[in-house]
C-alpha atoms as one frame of an Amber mdcrd trajectory, in Angstrom:
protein
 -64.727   6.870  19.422 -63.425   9.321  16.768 -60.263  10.426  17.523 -57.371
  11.827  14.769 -54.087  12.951  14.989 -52.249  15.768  12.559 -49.034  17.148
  12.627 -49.491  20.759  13.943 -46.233  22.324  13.560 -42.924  21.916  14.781
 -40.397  23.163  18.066 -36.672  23.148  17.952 -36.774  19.743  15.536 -39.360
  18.267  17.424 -43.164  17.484  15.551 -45.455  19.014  17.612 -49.051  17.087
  16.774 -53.051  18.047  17.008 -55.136  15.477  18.836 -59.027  16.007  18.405
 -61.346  14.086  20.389 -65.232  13.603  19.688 -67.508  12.384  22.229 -70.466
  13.315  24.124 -71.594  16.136  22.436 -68.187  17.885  22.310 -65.047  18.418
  20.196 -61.505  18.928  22.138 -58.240  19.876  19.948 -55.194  19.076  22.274
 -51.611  19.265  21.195 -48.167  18.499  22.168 -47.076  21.766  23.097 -47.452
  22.257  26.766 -49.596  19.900  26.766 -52.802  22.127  26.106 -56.225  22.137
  25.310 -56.184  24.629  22.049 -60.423  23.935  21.557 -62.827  22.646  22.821
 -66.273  23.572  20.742 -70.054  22.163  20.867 -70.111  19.202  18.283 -71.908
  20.610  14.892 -70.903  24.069  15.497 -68.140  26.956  15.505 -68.636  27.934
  19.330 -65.125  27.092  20.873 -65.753  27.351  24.962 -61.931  27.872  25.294
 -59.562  30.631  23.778 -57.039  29.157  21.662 -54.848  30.437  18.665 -54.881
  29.003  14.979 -51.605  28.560  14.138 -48.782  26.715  15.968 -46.177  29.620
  15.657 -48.395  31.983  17.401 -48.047  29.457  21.285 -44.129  29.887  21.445
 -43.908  33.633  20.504 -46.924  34.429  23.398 -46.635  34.049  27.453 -50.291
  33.625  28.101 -50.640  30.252  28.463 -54.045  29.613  26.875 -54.857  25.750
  28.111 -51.586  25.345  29.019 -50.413  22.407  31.406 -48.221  24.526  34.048
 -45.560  23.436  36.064 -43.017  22.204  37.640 -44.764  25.324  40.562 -48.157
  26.546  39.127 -48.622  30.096  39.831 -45.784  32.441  41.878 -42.881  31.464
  44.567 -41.851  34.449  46.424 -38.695  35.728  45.416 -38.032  33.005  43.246
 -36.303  31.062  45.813 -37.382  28.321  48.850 -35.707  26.274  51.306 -36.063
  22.392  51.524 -34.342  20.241  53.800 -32.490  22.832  54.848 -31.028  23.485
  51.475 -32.098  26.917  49.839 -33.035  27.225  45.945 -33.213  29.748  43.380
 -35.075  29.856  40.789 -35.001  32.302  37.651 -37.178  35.485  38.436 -40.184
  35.692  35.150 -42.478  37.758  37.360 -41.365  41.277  37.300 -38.205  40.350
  37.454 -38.783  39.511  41.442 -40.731  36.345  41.480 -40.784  32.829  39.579
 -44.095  32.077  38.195 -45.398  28.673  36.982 -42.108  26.743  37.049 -39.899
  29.783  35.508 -39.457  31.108  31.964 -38.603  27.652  30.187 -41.433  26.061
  32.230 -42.937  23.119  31.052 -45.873  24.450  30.094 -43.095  25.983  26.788
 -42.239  22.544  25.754 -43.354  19.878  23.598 -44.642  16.928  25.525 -44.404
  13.290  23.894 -48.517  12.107  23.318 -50.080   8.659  22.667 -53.798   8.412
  22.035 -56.037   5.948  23.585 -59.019   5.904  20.697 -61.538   3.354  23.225
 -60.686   5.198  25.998 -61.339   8.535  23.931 -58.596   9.584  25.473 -54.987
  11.262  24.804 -51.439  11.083  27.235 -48.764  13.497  27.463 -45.329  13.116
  29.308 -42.492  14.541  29.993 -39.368  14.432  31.177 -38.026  17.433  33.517
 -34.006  16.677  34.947 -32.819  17.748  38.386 -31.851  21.278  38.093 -34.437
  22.221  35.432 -35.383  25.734  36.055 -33.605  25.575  39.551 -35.654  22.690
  41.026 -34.376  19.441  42.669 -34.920  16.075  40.958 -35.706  14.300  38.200
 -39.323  14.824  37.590 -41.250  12.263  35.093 -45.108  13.959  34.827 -47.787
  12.364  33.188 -51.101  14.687  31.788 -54.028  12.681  30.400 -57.230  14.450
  28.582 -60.334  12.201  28.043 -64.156  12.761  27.005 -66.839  11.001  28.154
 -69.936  10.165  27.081 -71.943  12.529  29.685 -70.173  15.839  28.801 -67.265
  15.623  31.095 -63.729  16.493  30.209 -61.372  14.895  32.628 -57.943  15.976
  33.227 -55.238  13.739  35.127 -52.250  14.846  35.954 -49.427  12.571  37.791
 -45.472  13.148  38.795 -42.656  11.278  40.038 -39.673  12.365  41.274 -36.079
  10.711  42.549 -35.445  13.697  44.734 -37.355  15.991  47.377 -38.745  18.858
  44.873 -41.829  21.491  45.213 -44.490  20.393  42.418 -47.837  22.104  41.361
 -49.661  21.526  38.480 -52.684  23.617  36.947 -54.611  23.610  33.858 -54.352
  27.285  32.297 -57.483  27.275  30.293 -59.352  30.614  29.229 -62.910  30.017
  29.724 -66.034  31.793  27.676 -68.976  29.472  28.021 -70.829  31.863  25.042
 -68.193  31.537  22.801 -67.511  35.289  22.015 -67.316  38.513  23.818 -66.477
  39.355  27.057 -67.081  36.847  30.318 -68.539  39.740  32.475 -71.972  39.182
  32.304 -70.980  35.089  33.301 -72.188  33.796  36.530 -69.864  32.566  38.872
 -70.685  30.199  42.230 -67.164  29.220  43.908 -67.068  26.694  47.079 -65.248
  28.672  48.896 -65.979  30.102  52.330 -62.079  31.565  52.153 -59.772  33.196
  50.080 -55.893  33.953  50.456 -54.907  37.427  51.345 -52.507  38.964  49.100
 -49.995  41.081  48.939 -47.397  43.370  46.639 -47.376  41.134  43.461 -50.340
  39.141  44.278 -48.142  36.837  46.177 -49.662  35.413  49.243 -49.519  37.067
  52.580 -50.123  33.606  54.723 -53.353  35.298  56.005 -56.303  33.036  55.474
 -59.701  35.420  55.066 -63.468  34.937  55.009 -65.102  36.179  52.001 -68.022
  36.900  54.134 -68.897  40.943  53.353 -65.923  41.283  50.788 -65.807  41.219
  46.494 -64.301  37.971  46.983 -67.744  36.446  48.105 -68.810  34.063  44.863
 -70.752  31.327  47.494 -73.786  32.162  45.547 -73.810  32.727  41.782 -73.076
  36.318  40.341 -72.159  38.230  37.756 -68.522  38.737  37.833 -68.486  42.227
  37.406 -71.355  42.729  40.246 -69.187  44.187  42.444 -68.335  46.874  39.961
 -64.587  45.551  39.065 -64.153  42.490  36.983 -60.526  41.776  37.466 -59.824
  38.945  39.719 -56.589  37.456  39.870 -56.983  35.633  43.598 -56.791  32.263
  45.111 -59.408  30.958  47.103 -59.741  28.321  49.488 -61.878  25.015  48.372
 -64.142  24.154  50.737 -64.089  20.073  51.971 -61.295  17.755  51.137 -61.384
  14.880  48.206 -62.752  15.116  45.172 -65.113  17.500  45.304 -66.983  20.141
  43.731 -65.078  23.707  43.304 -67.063  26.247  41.053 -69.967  26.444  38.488
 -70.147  29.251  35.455 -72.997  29.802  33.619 -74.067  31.698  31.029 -77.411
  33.306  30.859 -77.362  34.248  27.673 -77.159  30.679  25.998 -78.390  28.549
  28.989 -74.763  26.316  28.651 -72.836  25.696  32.080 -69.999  24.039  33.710
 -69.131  22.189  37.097 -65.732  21.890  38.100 -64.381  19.226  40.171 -61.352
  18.766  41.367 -58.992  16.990  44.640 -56.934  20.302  45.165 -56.673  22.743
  48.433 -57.262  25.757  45.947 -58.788  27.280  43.077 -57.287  30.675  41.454
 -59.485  33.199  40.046 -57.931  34.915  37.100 -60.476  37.210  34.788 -57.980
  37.530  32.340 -57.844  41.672  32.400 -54.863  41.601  31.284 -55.224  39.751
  28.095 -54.271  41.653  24.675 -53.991  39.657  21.830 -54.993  39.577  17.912
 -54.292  36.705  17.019 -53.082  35.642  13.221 -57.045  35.170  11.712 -57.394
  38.836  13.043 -59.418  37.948  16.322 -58.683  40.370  19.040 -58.935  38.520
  22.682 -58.821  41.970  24.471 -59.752  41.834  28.382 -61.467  39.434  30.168
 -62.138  37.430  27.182 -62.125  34.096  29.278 -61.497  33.435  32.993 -59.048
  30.589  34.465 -60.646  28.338  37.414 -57.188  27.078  38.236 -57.128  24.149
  41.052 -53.995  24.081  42.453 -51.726  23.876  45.559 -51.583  27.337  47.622
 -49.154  29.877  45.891 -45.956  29.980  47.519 -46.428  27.003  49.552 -42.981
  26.134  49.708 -42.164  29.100  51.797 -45.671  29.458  53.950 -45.272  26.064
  56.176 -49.000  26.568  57.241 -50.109  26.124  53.668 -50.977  22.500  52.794
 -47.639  20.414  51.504 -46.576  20.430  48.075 -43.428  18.418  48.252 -43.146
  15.399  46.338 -40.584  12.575  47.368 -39.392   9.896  46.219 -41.634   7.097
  46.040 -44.693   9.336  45.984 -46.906   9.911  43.469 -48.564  13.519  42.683
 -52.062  12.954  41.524 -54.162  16.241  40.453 -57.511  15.057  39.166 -60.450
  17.413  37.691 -63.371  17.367  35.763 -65.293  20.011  33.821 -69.289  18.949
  33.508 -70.965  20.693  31.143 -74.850  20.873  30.304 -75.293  21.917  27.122
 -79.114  23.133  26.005 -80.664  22.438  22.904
């Protein structure tokens, strides 16, 4: 299957390359920063279904994490601190100066991963190496992210950890979604398996009340327009319904008939509109407001200090598995 590698640009001495992938109908660009998904466009023409930037310079000077891989947390920890074994943490603050978010400022999803390519499989691995202490966290972490195409217009997405110490771990994918290619995603309709949603608080950090979306904006159990409810700007997690691998959300949109099924084995899926995304970026595209949407699956944010919220401790001799695909039907 066709599958090239070019040298994208370059991190602190390290050669940062530019995977691309062709297979089933679809074209993914995936580099070693962060391990992230920088395109992925309909084979034969120029419509890119994810937001990504053109030049390599333009990932490390922004914190927006287009198709990042996130971790060593995914998403906030209250206070930027936890308790584990009766030990207490703490983390460095990068949410408003009061919270860590996604693994702190020097996350992982800011570094360059080492990548091998698997040209049968169609496929591409990333891993990394995080040491005990990194960012605050306990253990030696070795994670593993792998990106493959198939030949029915899936993009899979594995990610796996290990660890030589008790340690909190969470990993999401951070893509920007826009299924029409352009414009804004408000006209987009949304279904989410979800009966629930988390209740949040100051900072959108989780209260540890568990809510029905029955009779609230949060309702998305039957496809609508995002902005139906009259406010577009969703930055929530919800609550997957069933356990397994199993579906979490569809988007369509109308406008060109294309869609996408997301499946996934995680407790939780995190709505983010992207409202607060502001960028021009160095070809002179503006990506202003909800120019994409995250479906993040993840773990429950702030897990390791709600003990009602499903684990998210890794220990030694585990393995942390986070497996999704994105199914797309593509017309015409």
């Amino acid at each position: 299957m066709p599958l090239h590698r070019t040298l994208f640009g370059s991190y602190r001495g390290e050669e940062v390359f530019r995977f691309t992938l062709e297979r089933g109908g679809l074209v993914a660009e995936i580099i070693g920063w962060g391990a992230t998904l920088r395109s992925l466009r309909v084979a034969g023409t120029d419509v890119d279904l994810v937001l990504g930037l053109e030049r390599f310079e333009e990932y490390p000077a922004r914190e927006t994490y287009l198709g990042a891989t996130v971790g060593r947390f995914a998403n906030r920890i209250a206070g930027g601190r936890f308790t584990l074994d009766g030990r207490t943490y703490t983390l460095p603050r990068n949410e408003k100066g009061r919270h860590t978010l996604h693994g702190g400022p020097d996350n992982l999803a800011r570094r360059v991963w080492r990548a091998e390519s698997d040209p049968e499989g169609c496929a591409v691995r990333l891993s990394i190496f995080s040491p005990d202490g990194d960012q605050g966290f306990p253990g030696d972490l070795h994670a593993r992210c792998t990106y493959r195409l198939t030949e029915e217009r899936v993009l899979r997405i594995e990610m796996e950890a290990r660890t030589d110490a008790p340690t909190p771990v969470n990993f999401a994918h951070h893509s920007y979604w826009n299924l029409a290619g352009s414009g804004t995603i408000d006209g987009h309709l949304l279904s989410l398996d979800a009966d629930r949603y988390l209740e949040a608080g100051a900072d959108t950090i989780p209260t540890g009340r568990i809510a029905e979306v029955a009779g609230t904006r949060y309702d998305f159990r039957r496809p609508r327009r995002l902005d139906a409810a009259g406010d577009a700007d969703y930055d929530n997690c919800f609550v997957v319904r069933g356990e397994g691998f199993r579906r979490v959300a569809r988007l369509e949109d109308p406008s060109s008939g294309r869609s996408m099924e997301l499946w996934a084995d995680q407790p939780g899926v995190q709505l983010y509109t992207g409202f607060k995304l502001d960028i021009t970026t160095s070809a002179g595209r503006r990506l202003g407001p909800r120019a994409g949407l995250c479906l993040k699956t993840e773990n429950f944010p702030n897990a390791p200090n709600i003990p009602h919220f499903p684990n998210c401790i890794l220990r030694p001799g585990e393995t942390y598995r986070h497996v999704m695909e994105h199914r797309f039907t593509l017309p015409g």
